[in-house]
C-alpha positions as CSV (number, residue, x, y, z in Angstrom):
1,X,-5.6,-41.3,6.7
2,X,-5.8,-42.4,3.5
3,X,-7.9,-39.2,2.9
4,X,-5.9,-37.1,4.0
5,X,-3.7,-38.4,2.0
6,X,-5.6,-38.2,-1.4
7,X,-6.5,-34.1,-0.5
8,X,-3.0,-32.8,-1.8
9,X,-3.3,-34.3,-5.0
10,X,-6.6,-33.7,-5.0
11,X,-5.6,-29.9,-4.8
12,X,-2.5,-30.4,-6.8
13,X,-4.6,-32.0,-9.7
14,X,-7.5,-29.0,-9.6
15,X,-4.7,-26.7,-10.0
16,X,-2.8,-28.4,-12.9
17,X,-6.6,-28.3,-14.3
18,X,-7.1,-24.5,-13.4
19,X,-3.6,-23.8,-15.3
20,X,-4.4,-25.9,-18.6
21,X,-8.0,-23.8,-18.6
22,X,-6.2,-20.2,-18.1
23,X,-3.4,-21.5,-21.1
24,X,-6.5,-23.0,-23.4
25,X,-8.0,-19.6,-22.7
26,X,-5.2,-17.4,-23.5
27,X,-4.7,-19.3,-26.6
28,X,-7.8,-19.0,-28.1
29,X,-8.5,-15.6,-27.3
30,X,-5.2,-14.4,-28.8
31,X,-6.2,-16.5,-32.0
32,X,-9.7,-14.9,-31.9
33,X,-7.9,-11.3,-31.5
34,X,-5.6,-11.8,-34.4
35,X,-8.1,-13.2,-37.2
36,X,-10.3,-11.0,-35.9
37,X,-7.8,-8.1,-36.4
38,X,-7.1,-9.5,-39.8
39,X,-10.5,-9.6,-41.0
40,X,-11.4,-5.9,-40.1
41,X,-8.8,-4.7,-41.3
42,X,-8.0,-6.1,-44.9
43,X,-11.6,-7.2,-45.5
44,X,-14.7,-5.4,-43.9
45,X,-15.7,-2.9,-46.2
46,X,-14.4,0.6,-45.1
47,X,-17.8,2.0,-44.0
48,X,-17.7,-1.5,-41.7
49,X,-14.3,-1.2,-40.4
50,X,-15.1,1.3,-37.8
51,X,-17.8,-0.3,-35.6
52,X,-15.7,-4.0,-36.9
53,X,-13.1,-2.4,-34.8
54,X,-15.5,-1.3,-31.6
55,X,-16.3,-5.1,-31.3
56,X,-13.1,-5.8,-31.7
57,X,-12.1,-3.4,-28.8
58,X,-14.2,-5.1,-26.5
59,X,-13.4,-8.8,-27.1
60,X,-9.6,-7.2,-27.0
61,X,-10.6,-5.8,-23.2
62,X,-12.3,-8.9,-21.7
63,X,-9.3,-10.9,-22.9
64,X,-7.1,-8.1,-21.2
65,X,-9.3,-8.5,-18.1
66,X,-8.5,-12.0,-18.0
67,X,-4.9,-11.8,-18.6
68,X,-3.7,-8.2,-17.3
69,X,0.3,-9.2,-16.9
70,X,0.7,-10.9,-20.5
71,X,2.8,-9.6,-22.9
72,X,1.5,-11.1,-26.0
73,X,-1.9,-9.6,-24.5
74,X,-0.7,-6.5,-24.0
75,X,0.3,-6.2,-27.6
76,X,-2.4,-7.5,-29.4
77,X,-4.9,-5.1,-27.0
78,X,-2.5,-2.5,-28.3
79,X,-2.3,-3.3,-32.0
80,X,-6.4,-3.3,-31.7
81,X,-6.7,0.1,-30.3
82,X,-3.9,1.6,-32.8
83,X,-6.0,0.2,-35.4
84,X,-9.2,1.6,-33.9
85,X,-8.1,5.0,-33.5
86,X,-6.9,4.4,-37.5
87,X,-10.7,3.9,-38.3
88,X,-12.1,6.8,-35.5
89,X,-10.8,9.5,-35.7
90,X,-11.1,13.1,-33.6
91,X,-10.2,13.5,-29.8
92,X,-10.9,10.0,-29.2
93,X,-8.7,8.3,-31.7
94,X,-5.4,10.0,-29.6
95,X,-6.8,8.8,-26.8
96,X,-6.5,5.2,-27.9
97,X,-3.2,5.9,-29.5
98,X,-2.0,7.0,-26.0
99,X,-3.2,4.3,-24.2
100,X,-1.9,1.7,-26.8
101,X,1.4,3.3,-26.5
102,X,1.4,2.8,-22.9
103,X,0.2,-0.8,-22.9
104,X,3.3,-1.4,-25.5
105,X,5.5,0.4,-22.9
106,X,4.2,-2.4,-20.0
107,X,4.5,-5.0,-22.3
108,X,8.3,-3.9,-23.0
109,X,8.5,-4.1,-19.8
110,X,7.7,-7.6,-19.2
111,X,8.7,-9.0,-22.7
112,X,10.5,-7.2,-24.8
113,X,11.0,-10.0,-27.5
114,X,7.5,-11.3,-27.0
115,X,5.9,-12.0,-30.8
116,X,9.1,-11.4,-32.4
117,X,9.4,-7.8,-31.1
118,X,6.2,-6.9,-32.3
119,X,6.4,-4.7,-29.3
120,X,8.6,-2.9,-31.0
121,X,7.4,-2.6,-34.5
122,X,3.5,-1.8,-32.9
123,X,5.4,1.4,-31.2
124,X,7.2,2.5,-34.0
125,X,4.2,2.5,-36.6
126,X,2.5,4.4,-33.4
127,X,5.1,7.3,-33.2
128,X,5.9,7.6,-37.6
129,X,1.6,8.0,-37.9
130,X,0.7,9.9,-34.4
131,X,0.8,13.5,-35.2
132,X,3.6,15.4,-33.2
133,X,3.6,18.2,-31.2
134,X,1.7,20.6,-30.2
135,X,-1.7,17.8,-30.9
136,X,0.1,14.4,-30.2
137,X,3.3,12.5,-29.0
138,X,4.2,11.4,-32.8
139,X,8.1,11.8,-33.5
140,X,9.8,10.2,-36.8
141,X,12.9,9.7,-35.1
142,X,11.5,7.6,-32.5
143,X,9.4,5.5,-34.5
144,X,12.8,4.4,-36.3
145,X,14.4,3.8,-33.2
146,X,11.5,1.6,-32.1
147,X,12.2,-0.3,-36.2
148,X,15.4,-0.4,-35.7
149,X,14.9,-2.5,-32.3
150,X,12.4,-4.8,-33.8
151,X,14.3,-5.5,-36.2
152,X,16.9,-6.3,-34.3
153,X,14.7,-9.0,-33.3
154,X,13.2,-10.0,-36.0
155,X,15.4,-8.8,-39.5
156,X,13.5,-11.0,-41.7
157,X,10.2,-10.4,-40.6
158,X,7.1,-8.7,-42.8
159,X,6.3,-6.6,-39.9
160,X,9.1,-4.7,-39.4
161,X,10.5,-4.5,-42.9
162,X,7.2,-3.2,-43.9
163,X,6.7,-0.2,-41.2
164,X,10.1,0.3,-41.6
165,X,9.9,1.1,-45.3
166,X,6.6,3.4,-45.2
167,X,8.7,5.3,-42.8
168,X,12.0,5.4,-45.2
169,X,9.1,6.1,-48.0
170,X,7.2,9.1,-45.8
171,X,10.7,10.5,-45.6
172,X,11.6,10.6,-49.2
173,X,14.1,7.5,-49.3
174,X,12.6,5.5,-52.2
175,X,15.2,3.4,-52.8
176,X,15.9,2.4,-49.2
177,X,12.5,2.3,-49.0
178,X,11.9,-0.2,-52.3
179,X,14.7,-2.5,-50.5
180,X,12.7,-3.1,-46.7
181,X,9.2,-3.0,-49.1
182,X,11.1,-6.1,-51.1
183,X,12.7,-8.0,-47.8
184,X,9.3,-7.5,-47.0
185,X,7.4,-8.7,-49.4
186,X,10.0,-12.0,-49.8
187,X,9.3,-12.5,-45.6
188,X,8.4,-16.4,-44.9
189,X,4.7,-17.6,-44.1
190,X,3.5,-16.9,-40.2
191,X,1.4,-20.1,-39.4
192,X,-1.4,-19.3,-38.0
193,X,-1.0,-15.7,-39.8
194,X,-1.8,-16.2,-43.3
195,X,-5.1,-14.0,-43.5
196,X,-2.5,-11.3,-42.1
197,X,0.2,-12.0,-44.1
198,X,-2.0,-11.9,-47.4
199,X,-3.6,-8.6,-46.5
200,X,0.0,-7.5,-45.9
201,X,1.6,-8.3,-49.3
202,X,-1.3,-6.4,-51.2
203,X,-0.3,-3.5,-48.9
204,X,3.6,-3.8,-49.7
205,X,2.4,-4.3,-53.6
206,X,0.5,-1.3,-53.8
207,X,3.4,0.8,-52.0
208,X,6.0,-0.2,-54.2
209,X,3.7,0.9,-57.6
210,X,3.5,3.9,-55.9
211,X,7.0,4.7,-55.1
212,X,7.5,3.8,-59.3
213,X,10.3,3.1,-60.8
C-alpha cells in the first residue's frame, strides 16, 4: 500500500520536474535568440551579417520546434526571419517576410500584449519596409495602424517610438518624426536588453542627423 501510495507523487513530482525543464528551456533559448539577434545585427560586420543571420534562423526554428504555441516564440522567430530577409535579399527574402508576418498574426492571436506588443511593432516595421503591390504585401497605412496599437501598449517604449518615427520620416513628417526619434531615444533601460538598446540609440542618433535641423 504504501507504494501505491508513493506512485502519485511520484508522478506528480516528475511532472513538476518536466515543467521547470520546458520553462528553464524556454528561458534560455529566448535569451540566446535575443543577444544573438543583437549581435548580428548591430555588430557582425555587414559581409558577416547574412550567414550570422542563417545560424540564427536555425537556432530560431529548433526553439520554435520546441515551443510551437508561444507567443514570445512566435515573435522572436519572427523578428529573426524579418531581419533575415533584411540581410537576403531576392525571391527568398519575401518569403521570410510572409511567413514572419504570419507567425506575428498567430502570435496576435494568442498574445497580443506579449513583450510589450512587440507583436505589434515587429508587424508594422514588416508592412512600412515590405514592398507593396504588385511584388509584396507592404502597405504604409497598415504599418501605422500596427504602431499605433503597439504603442498603445507600450507609449514609452524604444521600439515602437522608433519604427514609428522612420515611418513618420519615410513619409516626409520631420518634425513628427524628430518627436517619436526623441521619446525614443529618452526610452528607459530593458534589462536583459542592453546590447539591443545600445545598438538602437546609435540608430535613432544617426536618423535624427539626417533629418537636420
Amino acid at each position: 500500500m504504501k507504494t501505491l501510495r508513493k506512485r502519485p507523487l511520484l508522478a506528480i513530482a516528475l511532472l513538476l520536474a518536466s515543467g521547470l525543464s520546458g520553462a528553464a528551456d524556454f528561458d534560455a533559448g529566448l535569451t540566446a535568440l535575443q543577444h544573438g539577434w543583437a549581435t548580428a545585427y548591430y555588430e557582425a560586420p555587414e559581409a558577416q551579417k547574412k550567414p550570422a543571420f542563417e545560424k540564427l534562423v536555425a537556432a530560431a526554428d529548433d526553439l520554435l520546434a520546441r515551443h510551437p504555441q508561444q507567443a514570445e516564440v512566435l515573435t522572436w522567430h519572427a523578428i529573426v526571419l524579418s531581419s533575415a530577409a533584411k540581410f537576403s535579399g531576392g525571391l527568398h527574402a519575401l518569403g521570410q517576410a510572409k511567413q514572419a508576418r504570419d507567425e506575428l498574426q498567430q502570435a496576435e492571436r494568442i498574445d497580443a500584449t506579449t513583450l510589450g506588443g512587440s507583436v505589434y511593432t515587429s508587424l508594422g516595421s514588416l508592412y512600412a519596409n515590405v514592398p507593396g503591390w504588385p511584388i509584396g504585401f507592404g502597405s504604409k497605412d497598415k504599418a501605422e495602424a500596427y504602431l499605433q496599437k503597439a504603442l498603445a501598449i507600450n507609449p514609452d517604449g524604444i521600439d515602437p517610438n522608433f519604427f514609428y518615427a522612420e515611418l513618420l520620416a519615410a513619409r516626409g513628417d520631420k518634425a513628427t518624426a524628430r518627436h517619436y526619434y526623441e521619446k525614443a531615444l529618452a526610452a528607459a533601460p530593458r534589462a536583459g536588453r542592453e546590447d539591443a538598446d545600445a545598438g538602437r540609440r546609435v540608430e535613432i542618433v544617426t536618423a535624427l542627423h539626417k533629418l537636420g535641423a
